[in-house]
C-alpha positions in Angstrom: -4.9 -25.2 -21.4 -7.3 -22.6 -22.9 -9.8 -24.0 -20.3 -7.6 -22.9 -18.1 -6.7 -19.8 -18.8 -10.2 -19.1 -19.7 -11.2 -19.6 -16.0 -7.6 -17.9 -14.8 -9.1 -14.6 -16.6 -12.4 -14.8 -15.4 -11.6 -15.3 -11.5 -9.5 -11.8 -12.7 -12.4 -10.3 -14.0 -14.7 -11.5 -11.1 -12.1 -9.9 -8.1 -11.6 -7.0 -10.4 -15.7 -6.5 -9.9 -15.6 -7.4 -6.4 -12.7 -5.0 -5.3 -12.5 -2.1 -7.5 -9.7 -0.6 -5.5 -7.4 -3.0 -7.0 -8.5 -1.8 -10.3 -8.1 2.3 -9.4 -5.0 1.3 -7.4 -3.6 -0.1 -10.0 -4.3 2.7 -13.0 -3.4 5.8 -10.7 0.1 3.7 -10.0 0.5 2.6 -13.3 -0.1 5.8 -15.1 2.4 7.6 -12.6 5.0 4.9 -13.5 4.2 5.0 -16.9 4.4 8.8 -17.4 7.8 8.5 -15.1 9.5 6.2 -17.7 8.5 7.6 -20.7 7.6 11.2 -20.7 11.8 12.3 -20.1 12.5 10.4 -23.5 9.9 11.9 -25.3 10.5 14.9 -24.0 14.4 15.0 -25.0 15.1 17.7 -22.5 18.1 17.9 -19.9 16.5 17.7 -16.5 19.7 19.4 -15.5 20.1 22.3 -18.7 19.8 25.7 -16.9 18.2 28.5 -18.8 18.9 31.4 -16.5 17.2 33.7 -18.4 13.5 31.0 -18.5 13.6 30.6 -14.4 10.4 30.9 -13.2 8.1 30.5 -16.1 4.5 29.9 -15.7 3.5 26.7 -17.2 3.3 27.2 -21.4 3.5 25.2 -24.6 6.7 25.0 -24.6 7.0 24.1 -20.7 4.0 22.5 -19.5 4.7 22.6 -15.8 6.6 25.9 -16.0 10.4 25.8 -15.1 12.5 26.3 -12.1 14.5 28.6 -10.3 17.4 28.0 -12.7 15.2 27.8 -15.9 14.9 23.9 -16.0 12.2 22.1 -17.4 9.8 21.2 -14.3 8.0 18.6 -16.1 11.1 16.7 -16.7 12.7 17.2 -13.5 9.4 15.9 -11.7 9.0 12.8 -13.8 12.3 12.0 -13.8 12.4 12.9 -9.4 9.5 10.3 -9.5 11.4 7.3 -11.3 13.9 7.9 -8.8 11.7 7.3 -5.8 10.2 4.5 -7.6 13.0 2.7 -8.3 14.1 3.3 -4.5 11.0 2.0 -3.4 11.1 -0.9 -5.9 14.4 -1.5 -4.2 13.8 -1.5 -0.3 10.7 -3.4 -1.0 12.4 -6.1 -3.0 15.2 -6.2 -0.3 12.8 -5.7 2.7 10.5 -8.5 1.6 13.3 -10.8 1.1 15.4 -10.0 4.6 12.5 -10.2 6.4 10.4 -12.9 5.1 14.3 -14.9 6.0 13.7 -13.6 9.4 10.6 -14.1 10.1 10.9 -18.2 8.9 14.3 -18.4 10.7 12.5 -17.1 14.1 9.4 -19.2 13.7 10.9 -22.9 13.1 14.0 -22.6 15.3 14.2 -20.8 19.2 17.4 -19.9 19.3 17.2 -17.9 16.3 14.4 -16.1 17.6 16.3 -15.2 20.7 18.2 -13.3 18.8 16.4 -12.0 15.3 13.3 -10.7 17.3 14.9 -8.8 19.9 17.0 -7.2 17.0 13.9 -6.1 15.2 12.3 -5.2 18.5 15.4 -3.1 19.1 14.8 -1.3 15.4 11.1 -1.0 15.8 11.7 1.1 19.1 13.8 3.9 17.1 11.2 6.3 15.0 12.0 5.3 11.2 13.0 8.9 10.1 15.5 9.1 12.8 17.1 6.1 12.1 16.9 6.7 8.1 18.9 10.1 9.1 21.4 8.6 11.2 22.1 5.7 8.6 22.4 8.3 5.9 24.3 10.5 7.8 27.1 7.7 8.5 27.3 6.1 5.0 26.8 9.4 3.0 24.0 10.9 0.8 23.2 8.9 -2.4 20.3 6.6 -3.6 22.8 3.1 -2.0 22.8 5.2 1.5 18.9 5.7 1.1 17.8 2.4 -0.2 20.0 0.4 2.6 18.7 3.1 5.3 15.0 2.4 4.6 15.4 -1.3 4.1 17.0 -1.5 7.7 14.1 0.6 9.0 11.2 -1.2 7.1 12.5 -5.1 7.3 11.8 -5.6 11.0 7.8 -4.9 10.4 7.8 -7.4 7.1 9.8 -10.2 9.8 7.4 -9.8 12.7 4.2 -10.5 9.7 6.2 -13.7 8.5 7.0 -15.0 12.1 3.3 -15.0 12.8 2.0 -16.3 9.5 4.8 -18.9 10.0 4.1 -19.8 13.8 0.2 -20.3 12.7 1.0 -22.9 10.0 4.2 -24.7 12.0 1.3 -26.3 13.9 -1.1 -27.2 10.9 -1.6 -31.4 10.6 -0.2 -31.2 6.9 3.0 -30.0 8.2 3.2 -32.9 10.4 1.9 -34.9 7.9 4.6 -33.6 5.5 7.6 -34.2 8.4 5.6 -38.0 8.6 6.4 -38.1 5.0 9.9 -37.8 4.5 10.0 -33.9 4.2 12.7 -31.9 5.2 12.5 -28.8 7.5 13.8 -26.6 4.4 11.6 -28.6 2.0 8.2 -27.4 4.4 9.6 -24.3 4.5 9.7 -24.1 0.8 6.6 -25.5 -0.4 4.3 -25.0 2.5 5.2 -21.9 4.9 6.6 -19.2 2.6 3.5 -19.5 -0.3 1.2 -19.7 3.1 2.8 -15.9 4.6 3.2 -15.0 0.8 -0.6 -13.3 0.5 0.5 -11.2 3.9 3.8 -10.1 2.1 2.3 -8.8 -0.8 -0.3 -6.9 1.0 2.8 -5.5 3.4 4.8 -5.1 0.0 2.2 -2.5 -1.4 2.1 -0.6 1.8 5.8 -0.5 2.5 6.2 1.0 -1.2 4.2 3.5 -0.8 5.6 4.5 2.4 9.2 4.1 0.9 8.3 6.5 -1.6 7.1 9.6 1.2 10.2 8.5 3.4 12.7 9.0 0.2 10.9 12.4 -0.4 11.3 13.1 3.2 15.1 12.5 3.2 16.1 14.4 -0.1 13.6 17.1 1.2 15.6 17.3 4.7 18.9 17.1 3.1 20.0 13.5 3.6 18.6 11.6 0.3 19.2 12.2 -3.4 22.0 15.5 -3.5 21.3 18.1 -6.2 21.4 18.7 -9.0 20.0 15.0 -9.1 15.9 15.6 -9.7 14.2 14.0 -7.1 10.7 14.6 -5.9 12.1 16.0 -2.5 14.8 18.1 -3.7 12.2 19.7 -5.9 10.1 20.8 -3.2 13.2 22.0 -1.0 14.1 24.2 -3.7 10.4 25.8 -4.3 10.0 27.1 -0.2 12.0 29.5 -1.1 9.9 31.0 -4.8 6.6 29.3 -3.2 4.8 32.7 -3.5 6.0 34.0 -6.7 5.7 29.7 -8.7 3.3 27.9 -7.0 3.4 25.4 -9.8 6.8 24.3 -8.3 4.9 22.8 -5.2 1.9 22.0 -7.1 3.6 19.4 -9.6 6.0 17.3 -7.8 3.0 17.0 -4.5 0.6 15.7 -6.9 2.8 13.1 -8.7 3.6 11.8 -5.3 0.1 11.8 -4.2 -0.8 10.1 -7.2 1.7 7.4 -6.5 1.0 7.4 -2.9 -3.1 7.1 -3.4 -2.7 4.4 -6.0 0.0 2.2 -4.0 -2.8 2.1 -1.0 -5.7 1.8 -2.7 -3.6 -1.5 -4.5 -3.1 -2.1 -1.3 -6.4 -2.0 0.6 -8.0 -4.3 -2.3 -5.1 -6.7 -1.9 -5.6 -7.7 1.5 -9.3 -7.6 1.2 -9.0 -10.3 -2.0 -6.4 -12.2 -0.1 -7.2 -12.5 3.4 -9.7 -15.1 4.2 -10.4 -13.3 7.5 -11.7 -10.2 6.3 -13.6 -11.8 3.6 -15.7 -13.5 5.6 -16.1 -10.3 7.7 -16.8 -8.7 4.5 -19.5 -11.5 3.3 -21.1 -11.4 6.8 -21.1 -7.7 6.9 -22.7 -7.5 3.4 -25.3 -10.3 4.9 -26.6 -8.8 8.3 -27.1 -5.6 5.8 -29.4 -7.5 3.5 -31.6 -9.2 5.8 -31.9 -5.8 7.8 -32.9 -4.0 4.6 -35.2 -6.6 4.2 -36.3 -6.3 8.0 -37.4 -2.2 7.2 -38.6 -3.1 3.3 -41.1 -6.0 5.2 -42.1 -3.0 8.3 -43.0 -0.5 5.5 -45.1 -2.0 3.2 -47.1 -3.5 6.5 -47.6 -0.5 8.4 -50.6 0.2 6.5 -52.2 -3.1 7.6 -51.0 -2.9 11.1 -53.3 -1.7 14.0 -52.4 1.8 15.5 -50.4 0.6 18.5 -48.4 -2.0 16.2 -48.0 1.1 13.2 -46.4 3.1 15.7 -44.3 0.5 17.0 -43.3 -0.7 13.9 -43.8 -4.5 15.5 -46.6 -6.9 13.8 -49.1 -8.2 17.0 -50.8 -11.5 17.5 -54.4 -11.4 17.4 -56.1 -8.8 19.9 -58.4 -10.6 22.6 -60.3 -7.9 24.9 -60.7 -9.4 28.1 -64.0 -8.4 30.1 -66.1 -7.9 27.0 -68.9 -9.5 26.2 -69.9 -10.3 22.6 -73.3 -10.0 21.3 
């Protein structure tokens, strides 16, 4: 057992080293959650207690990221705006995954289903995802339920057409046939062998569809149609500062870098995920890394030999045979 984990620890360590992304990804997104959770209980301020007669202060002691237009505490109100869109994310990205990994495997293994669940998400996928987001929020009403079921109808048919093809690659694989030869059941192969085989592929899509989760929540409080006031979120917070955006920059300033932050560190997570997990572009990677070597060699090998090359071959940079002159006669 400590063998084990031993080695578990060290293959982390090793694709730590070989894909640092993961590693920044994972630190800028961790600090930003971290900060989001914790800093409004240590802070044991209101993010809704107006001071009328604080609005607009530059940042200080005693506010750090300056206050509002009504004399709230910015630094609260941003951290507590950014566990909201987190925890939407978290949300449309748990559901999203789930919903569309279902689709995906239902659409692969049997036709009929694919009839139908494909040209549904085809049907989504054709309608830009703010629009629809809007138009869903508009009919079930503003409010994180409205937002997190808006953006998980808009984001599910992209995770379902990832599974379908993951799952349409390994339905003709000869352990699956070997699997039906033994006994198996269609939900059983499902199970053990097509889900953990797309699951790489999900997590990769996961990260992504976080980040952008978080931008599109933003984007819908910002427009009107997400979280409603006085509610902090990271959109309604840079609604409000358009209109003082001269006089308190710091209102812009703080609630665009926290999402930034978040945004940076969910792709970088995301970039070193699919380069870790994916077979394909590891080999790409290795053979990339490769041709590089041996032409580095290639150049190291021309430059230390052009001073022993004849002039023709030095400006060439090519190493001749030996030179016979024709014609000549030696003495």
């Amino acid at each position: 057992m400590r063998a084990r984990a031993g080695s578990a620890r060290r293959s982390f360590a090793a694709a730590l080293r070989a894909h640092p992304a993961i590693a920044v990804g994972a630190a800028l997104f961790g600090a930003v959650l971290l900060c989001a959770l914790v800093v409004p209980v240590l802070w044991g301020v209101d993010p809704n207690e107006m001071a009328v007669a604080q609005r607009l202060r530059p940042p200080s002691p005693a506010h750090p990221l300056g206050t509002d237009e009504f004399g709230r505490d910015l630094l609260v109100r941003v951290m507590v705006g950014a566990r909201s869109s987190l925890a939407v994310g978290c949300a449309v990205v748990t559901l999203s995954s789930v919903l569309g990994t279902a689709m995906g495997v239902l659409a692969a293994w049997w036709e009929p289903w694919d009839a139908v669940l494909m040209r549904v998400a085809e049907g989504l996928a054709a309608i830009p995802g703010i629009l629809l987001a809007i138009a869903l929020v508009a009919s079930l009403g503003a409010g994180p339920p409205s937002v997190v079921v808006a953006l998980t109808v808009v984001y599910t048919p992209g995770v379902a057409r990832i599974v379908r093809a993951s799952a349409l690659a390994t339905r003709g694989r000869t352990y699956v046939e070997a699997s039906r030869v033994n006994g198996a059941s269609e939900w059983r192969i499902l199970r053990t062998v097509v889900v953990p085989e797309a699951l790489p592929a999900i997590v990769v899509q996961a990260s992504f569809l976080f980040a952008q989760a978080v931008v599109a929540e933003a984007s819908l409080s910002f427009l009107g149609a997400g979280i409603p006031a006085p509610d902090a979120s990271l959109g309604n917070i840079l609604h409000a500062s358009r209109a003082v955006m001269a006089k308190a920059p710091w209102m812009v300033v703080a609630p665009a870098t926290v999402m930034m932050l978040c945004v940076l560190g969910l792709n970088l997570l995301g970039d070193g995920l699919r380069d870790a997990l994916d077979p394909r572009v590891r080999t790409a990677a290795r053979g990339t890394r490769r041709s590089g070597v041996r032409a580095a060699a290639a150049s190291l090998a021309r430059t230390l030999a052009a001073p022993l090359l004849p002039g023709r071959a030095r400006r060439t940079g090519t190493i001749a045979g030996p030179v016979r002159a024709e014609g000549c006669e030696t003495g």
